[in-house]
N, C-alpha and C positions, 0 to 999 in steps of 0.2 A: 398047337394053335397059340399066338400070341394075345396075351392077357395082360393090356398095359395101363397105368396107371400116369397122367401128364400134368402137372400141377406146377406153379410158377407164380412169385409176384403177391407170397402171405407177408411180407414182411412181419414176421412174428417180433415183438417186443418183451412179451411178458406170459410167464406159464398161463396164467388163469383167463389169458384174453380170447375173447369168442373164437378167434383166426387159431389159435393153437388144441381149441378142443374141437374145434371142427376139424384139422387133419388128423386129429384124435379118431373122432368116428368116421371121418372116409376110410383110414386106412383098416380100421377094423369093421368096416363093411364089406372090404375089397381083401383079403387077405392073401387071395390067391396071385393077384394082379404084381407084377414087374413094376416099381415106381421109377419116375423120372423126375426129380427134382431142377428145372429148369432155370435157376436162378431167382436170386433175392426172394431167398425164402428167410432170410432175416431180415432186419430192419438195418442192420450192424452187426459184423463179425468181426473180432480185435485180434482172432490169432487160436489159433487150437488149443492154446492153455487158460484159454477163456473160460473161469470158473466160476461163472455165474449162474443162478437157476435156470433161466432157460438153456442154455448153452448144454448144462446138464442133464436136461430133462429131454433136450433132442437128440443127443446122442443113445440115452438111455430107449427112447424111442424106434429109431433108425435101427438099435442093434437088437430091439426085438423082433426085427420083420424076420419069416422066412423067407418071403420070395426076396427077387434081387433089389439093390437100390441101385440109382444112379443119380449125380451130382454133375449139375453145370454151374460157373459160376455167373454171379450176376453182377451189378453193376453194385449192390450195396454188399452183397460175401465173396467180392473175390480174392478174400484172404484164407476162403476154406483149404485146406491142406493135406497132404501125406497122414498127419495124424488123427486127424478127424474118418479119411477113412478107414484106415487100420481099426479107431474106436468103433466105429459103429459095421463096417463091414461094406461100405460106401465102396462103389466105381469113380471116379473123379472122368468126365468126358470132356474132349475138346470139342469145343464152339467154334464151326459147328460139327455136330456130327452125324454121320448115316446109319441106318440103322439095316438092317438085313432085308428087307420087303421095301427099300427106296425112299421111307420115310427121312425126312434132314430136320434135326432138331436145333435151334439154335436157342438163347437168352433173347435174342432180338435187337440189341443195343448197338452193335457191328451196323445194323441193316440202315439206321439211321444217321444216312450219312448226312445229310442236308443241314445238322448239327454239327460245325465243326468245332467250335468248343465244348464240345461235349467231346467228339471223337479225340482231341487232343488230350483231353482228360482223362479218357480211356486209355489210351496209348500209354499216360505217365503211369497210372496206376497199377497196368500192369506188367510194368518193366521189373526184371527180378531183383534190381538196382534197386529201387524205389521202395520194392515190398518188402526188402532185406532190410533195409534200413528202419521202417517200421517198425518191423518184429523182434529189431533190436531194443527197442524201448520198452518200459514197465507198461502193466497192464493195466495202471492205472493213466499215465502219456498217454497210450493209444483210445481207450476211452474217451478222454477229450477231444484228442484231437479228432476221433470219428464223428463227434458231435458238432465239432466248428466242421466237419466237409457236411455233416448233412442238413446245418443251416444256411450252408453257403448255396448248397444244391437248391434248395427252396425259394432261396430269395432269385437264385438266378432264374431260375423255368419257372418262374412267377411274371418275369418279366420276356420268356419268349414267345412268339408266335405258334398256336399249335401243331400248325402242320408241319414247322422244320422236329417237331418231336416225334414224328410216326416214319415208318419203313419207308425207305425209298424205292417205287417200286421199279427200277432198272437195278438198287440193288439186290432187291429180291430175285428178278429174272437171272442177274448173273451168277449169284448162286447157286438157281436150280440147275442150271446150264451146270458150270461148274463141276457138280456135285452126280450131276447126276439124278436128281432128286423126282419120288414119283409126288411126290406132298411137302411143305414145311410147316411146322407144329413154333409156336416162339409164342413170348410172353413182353414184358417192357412197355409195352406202350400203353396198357392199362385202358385197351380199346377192343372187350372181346369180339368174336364175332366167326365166320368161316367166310370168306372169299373164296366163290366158287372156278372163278375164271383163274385167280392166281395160285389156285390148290392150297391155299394156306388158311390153316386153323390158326387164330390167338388166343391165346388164354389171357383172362382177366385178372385185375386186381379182388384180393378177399377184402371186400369192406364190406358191401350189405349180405354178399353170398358169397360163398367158396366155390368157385369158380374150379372144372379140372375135364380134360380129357378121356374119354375111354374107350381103348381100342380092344375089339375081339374078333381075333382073325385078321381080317381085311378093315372090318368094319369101323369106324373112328366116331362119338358124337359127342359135341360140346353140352356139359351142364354145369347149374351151377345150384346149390343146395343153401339154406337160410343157415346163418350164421346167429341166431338166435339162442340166447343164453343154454336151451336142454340142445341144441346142436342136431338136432335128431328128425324133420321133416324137410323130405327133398321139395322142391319147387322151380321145376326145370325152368330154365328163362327161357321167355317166349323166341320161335323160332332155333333152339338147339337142337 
């Protein structure tokens, strides 16, 4: 029986911040459960020899699970790497991917195409051209520079329209088509919720509540738990 774990979009910054001890005690409420890390589960990721506490402290994490991890990237870690899952024991998935029972997982960032400077964005970032050149630089280079892309992101989708920032939903249909898909689970748009007609679960951003999937068996249902400093009372969002 499948015992899965769907999480996406903590953007962790800092070990001691509410978002990082709440996957603290999800994951050790759920011990049994398969995780899927769905993208920008950082805030920023400079490179796998990124030796800063948190960087440290999630690796040390990730490599305590028994059950399995899995890793997609997102629009703010897709510099997660080969090495990162050697350290921690990480699956790295392609976006998007299927899963054995028809589910299709994506980041969600692809879906949104109606952003085409964003999708142009994507396209450069993740050219191996691009990311090589990167991770050519000091780890202190890449820190700035990941700081000038994530105020330049700010200032830009400060000034877009909301709706070119959510899924498109012809592109959504073309990829269930596609794929084959019985469901799709995605994160990115920071807009939870389950769409019943499109078979598609979102998962939320962790800001008031940690936001995550869980599926047993067949069965799939979105919640999301207080991010409150003891991290420790659920409080399902209404209609999950």
């Amino acid at each position: 029986m499948n015992k899965r774990l769907f999480v996406s979009d903590l953007h962790l910054e800092t070990v001691d911040s509410p978002q990082y001890r709440g996957l603290c005690w999800l994951l050790d409420q759920h011990p049994e459960h398969d995780l899927y890390l769905l993208g920008d589960i950082v805030e920023l990721w400079i490179g796998d020899d990124d030796d800063a506490p948190l960087a440290t402290a999630l690796r040390d994490l990730l490599r305590s699970r028994q059950a399995a991890v899995y890793l997609m990237h997102g629009n703010r870690d897709f510099l997660f790497g080969a090495q990162f899952c050697a350290d921690t024991g990480a699956t790295l998935l392609a976006d998007p991917h299927r899963l054995n029972d028809g589910t299709l997982l994506s980041h969600g960032d692809a879906l949104c195409t109606d952003d085409d400077a964003y999708q142009q964005f994507r396209a450069m970032v993740r050219a191996p051209a691009w990311q090589a050149d990167i991770l050519a630089r000091t780890i202190e280079e890449r820190r700035a520079f990941g700081q000038a892309l994530r105020e330049q992101s700010r200032q830009t989708n400060a000034n877009k329209a909301a709706n070119i920032m959510d899924v498109n939903p012809g592109a959504v249909s073309d990829l269930m088509r596609q794929h084959q898909g019985k469901r799709l689970l995605h994160g990115h748009t920071h807009r939870p919720g389950v769409h019943w007609e499109e078979r598609r679960y979102v998962l939320g951003a962790w800001e008031r509540c940690g936001w995550y999937i869980e599926q047993d068996g067949d069965t799939l249902a979105l919640h999301c738990f207080s991010l409150a400093p003891h991290c420790g009372s659920e409080t399902p969002h209404p209609g999950a």
